[in-house]
N, C-alpha and C positions, 0 to 999 in steps of 0.2 A: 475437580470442583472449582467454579471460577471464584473469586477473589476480589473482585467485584462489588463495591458498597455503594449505595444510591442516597443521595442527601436527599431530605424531603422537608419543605418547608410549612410547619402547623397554622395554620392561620383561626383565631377562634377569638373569643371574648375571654376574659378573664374571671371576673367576678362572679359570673355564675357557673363556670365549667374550671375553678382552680382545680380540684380534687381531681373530676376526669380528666384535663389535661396534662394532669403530672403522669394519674396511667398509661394515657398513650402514648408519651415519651419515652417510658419505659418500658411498654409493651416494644416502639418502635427499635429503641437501645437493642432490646434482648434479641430482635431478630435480625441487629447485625445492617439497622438504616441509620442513617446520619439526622436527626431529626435537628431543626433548627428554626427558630421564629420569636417572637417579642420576650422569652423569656432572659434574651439577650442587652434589653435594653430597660433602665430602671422605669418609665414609664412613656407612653404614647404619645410625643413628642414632633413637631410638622420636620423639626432638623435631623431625625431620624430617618425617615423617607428615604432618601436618597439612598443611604444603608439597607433599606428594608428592598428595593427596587435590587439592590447589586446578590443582596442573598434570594432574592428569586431567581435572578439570573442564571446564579449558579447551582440552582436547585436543580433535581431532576425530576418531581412531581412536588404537586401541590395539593395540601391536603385542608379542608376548610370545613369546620364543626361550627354548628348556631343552633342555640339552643333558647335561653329567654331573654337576651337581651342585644340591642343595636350594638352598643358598641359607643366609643368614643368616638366624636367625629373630628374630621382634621377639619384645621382653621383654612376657610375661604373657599373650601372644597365642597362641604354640606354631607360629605359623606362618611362612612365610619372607617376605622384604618382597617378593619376588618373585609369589608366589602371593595375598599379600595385594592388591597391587595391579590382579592379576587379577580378584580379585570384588569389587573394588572399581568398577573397570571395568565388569564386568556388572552391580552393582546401578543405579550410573549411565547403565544403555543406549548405554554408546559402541561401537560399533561392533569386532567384534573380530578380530585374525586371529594364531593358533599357526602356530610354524615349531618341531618338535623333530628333534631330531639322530636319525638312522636305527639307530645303534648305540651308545648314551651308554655301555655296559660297555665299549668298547675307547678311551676316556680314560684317561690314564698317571695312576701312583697322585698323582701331583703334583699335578692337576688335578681329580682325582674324589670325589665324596662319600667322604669321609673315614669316618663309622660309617655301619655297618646299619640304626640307625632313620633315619639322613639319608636314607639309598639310598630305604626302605621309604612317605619321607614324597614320595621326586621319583615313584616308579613311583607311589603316586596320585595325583598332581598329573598327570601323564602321561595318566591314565585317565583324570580329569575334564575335560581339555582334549579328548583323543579322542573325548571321548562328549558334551560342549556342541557343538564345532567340528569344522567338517571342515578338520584341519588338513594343511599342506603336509611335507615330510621333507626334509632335506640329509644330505649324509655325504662329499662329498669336498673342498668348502674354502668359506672365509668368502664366496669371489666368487659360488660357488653360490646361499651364501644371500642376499646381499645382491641379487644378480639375483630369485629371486622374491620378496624382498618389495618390491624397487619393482614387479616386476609386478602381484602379488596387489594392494597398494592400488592401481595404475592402476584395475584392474578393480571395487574394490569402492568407489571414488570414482565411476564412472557408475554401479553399480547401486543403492547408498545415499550420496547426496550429503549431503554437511554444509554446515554452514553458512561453515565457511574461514573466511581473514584476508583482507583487503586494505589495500593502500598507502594512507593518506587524502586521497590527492593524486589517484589513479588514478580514470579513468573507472567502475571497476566501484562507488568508494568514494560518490564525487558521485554516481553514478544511485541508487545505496542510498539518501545523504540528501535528495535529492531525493523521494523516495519519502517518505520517514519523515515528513520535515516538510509534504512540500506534496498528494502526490496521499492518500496515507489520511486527514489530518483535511480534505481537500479532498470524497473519496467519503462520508465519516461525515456528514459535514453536507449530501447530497445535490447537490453541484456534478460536471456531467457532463459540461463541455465547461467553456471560457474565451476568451471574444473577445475582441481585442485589438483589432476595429476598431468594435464595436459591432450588427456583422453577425450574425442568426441563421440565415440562409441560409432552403433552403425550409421546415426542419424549423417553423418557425412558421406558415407558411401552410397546413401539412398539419398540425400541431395545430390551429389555428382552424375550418377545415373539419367535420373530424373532433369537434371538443369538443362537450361538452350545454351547458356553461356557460362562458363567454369573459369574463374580468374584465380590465381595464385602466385602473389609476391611472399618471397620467403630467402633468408639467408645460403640455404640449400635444401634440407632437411629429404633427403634421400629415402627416407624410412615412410615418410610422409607417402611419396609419391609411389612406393614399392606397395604400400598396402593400400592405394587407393589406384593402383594402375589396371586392373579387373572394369571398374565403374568409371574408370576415363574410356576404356575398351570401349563399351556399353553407349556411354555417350554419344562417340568417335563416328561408330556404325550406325547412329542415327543422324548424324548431319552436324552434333552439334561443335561447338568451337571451344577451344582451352587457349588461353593467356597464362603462361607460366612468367614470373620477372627472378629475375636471379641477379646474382654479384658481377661487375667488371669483377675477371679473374685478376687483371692487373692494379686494378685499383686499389687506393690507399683505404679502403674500407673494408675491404677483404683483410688487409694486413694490419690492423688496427683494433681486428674482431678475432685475430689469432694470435696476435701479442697478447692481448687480456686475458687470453682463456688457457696461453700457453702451461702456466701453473695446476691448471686442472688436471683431470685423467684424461691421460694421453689418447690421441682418438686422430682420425683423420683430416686433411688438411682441407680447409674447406674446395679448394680448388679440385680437389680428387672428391670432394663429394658432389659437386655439380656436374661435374665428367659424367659422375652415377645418376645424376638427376636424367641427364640430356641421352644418356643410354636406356632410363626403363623410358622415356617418354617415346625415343623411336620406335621401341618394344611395343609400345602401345598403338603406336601409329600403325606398324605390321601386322598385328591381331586384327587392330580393326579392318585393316583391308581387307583381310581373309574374312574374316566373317562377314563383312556385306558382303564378300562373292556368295558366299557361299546362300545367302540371306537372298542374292539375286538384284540388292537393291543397289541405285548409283548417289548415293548422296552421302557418300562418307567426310564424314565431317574434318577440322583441321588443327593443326597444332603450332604456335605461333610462341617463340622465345626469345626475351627482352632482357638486358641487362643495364641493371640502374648503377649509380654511382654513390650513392648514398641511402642509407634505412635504417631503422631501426633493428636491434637484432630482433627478430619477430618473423611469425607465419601468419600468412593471412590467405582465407579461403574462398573465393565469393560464389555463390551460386546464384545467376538471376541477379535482378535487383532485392530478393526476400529473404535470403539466407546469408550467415557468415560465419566465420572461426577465425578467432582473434588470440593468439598468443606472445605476451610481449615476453622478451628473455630478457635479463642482464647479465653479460659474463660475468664471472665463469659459468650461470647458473646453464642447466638446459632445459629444453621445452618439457621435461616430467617434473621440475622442482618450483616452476611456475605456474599460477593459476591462467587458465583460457577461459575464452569469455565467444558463448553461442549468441551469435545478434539475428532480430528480426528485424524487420520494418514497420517496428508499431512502435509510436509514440512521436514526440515531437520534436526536430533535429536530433534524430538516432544516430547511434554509433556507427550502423551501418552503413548510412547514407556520407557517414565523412570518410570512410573508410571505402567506400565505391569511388567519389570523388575523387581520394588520394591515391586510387590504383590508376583509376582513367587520366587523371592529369598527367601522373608521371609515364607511364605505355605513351603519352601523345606524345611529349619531352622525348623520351626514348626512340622513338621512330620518328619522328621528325630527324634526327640527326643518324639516320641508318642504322639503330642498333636493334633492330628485330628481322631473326631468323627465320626459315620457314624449317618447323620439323621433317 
C-alpha cells in the first residue's frame, strides 16, 4: 500500500462557507490529504500573496468552492484572492477541481455578496469555472460537499497522479532515494547489472560467442579464461579476433601484486597462472582450427597477446563496442569478494566507452614497442 500523501490547496470564500469549509478539511484530514489554504493566514492580506503563490506551488491539486459570495478583493488587482488563486493555479498546471453551490441567490443577506458589482464579478467567476471545468454542484449541507470532494480527488489522483509527499523514513521515501542517488547516475554512466560475487552468469559466454571483436585485460585470471574457452572456440571458427593483455612476467607490477596478497591464501604465482592463461588460449586456437575443418570454412579467426606494465588489479571483458565486465580487486581481496559491474553503451560518457579507450590506448602503447604475440 503506497505511503504517499498529496497536499491539496482549498481555495473558497470564508464568510459564507465557514461551517463547510471546516467539513472539508476534515473530511480531507480523515482520508489521509494535506489540505492547506487561508486558514493559515489571520486574514486576506496583498503581503500574503507571495506565501499564498509558494503553497500552490507546492500543492498537488487545487481545489476551489463558491458559493454566495466574490470574495475579498486584492488591492490594485480588482480581483478576489479567491479567483486570483484560481489562475494562478491554472497558469501553474495544477491540476483542478470546482465544487459551486447549486443556488448561491438563496444565501441569507448575512452571508451574501453584499453589492451588485460583487454579485456581477461571482456570476463570472461562476461562468469561467463552468466553461475551463467540468465542475461538480452541492446544495443541501457541508457533508454533501465535503463527500464529493474527497471523492472527485480519489478519482482524479489515479487519473492524473502527482508527485505526493512521503515520510523520510517510509519505504516509498528510501526507494525514491535509492533511485536518485544510486540506480539513475548508475544507468547514466551505462552500469546494467551489479555482482556482488563476481559472477557474470551465461550472459558472457553468449556475448563472447556472438562478438566480432573480444578484448580482455586482466591480471591473469586463468579460471576466467578456462570457463570461457568453449565460446572463444565459437568465436575463433567464425573469423572473429580476441585481444587478450596480461602482466610483464618480469615486471615490478607483477611483484608488487604478489607481495600484497602474499598474506592471503596461499594460491598460485601469478606467473604460473598466465603460463595457464597462454596454454587454454592455444587450446582454443586448436579447437578452432579443427572445427572450421571440419565446418569446411576458411576464415578462422585469430588470437593476439599483449603484455602491459602497469593495471589495476582488475578483469575487464569487452565485446564489440556494446558490452563489458568490469571487476576492480584490491589485494588481498579476489575477484568473488568484490562487486563487478555489466556496462552497456547507453547513456552519456559511459563506463564503457572509457573502459574501450583504456584497452585500445594501451594494446597501441604495447605494440608499438613489440610486446604483442601471435597465439
Amino acid at each position: 500500500m503506497s505511503e504517499k500523501r498529496y497536499q491539496v490547496f482549498v481555495s473558497s470564500t470564508s464568510k459564507d462557507l465557514e461551517v463547510e469549509r471546516r467539513l472539508v478539511i476534515d473530511a480531507l484530514l480523515e482520508a489521509s490529504y494535506i489540505p492547506v489554504g487561508m486558514e493559515l493566514f489571520n486574514a486576506a492580506t496583498e503581503s500574503a500573496w507571495p506565501v499564498i503563490e509558494r503553497l500552490i506551488d507546492n500543492c498537488d491539486y487545487y481545489v476551489v468552492i463558491v458559493a454566495g459570495r466574490y470574495g475579498t478583493e486584492r488591492e490594485k488587482v480588482g480581483k478576489s484572492f479567491t479567483q486570483s488563486e484560481y489562475e494562478y493555479a491554472r497558469q501553474v498546471g495544477k491540476p483542478r477541481l470546482a465544487f459551486l453551490h447549486r443556488h448561491p441567490e438563496r444565501f441569507s443577506v448575512e452571508v451574501a455578496e453584499p453589492t451588485e458589482a460583487g454579485m456581477e464579478k461571482l456570476r463570472q467567476f461562476r461562468g469561467m469555472l463552468e466553461k475551463e471545468l467540468l465542475c461538480k454542484y452541492w446544495e443541501r449541507s457541508g457533508d454533501e460537499l465535503a463527500g464529493k470532494v474527497v471523492g472527485s480527488l480519489n478519482s482524479t489522483v489515479l487519473s492524473n497522479p502527482q508527485p505526493g509527499w512521503v515520510r523520510g523514513n517510509s519505504l516509498e521515501a528510501i526507494a525514491s532515494e535509492i533511485r536518485k542517488d544510486l540506480v539513475i547516475p548508475a544507468q547514466s554512466v551505462g552500469i546494467a547489472r551489479i555482482s556482488t560475487d563476481g559472477q557474470a552468469g551465461p550472459i558472457m559466454s553468449e556475448r563472447i560467442a556472438q562478438a566480432h571483436s573480444i578484448a580482455i585485460m586482466s591480471t591473469s585470471s586463468p579460471r576466467l579464461i578456462e570457463i570461457q574457452k568453449t565460446y572463444m572456440v565459437e568465436a575463433l571458427s567464425k573469423g572473429r579476433s580476441i585481444r587478450v593483455l596480461v602482466p610483464e612476467l618480469e615486471g615490478t607490477f607483477v611483484g608488487d601484486v604478489e607481495e600484497s596478497e602474499s598474506e592471503d591464501v596461499p594460491r598460485d604465482s601469478i606467473s604460473t597462472e598466465i603460463d595457464i592463461v597462454k596454454k587454454r588460449l592455444r587450446e582454443a586456437k586448436g579447437e578452432a582450427t579443427r572445427l572450421s575443418g571440419r565446418l569446411g570454412t576458411n576464415y578462422l579467426g585469430n588470437i593476439r597477446l599483449g603484455h602491459f606494465t602497469t593495471h589495476l588489479r582488475s578483469t575487464l571483458v569487452l565485446c564489440d563496442d556494446t558490452w563489458g565486465w568490469l571487476t576492480i580487486t584490491l589485494p588481498p581481496a579476489r575477484a568473488a569478494q568484490t562487486p563487478s559491474f555489466e556496462l552497456i553503451n547507453k547513456g552519456n560518457h559511459t563506463l564503457l566507452e572509457a573502459c574501450l579507450r583504456h584497452f585500445d590506448r594501451t594494446w597501441t602503447i604495447i605494440e608499438g614497442r613489440g610486446g604483442v604475440e601471435e597465439i
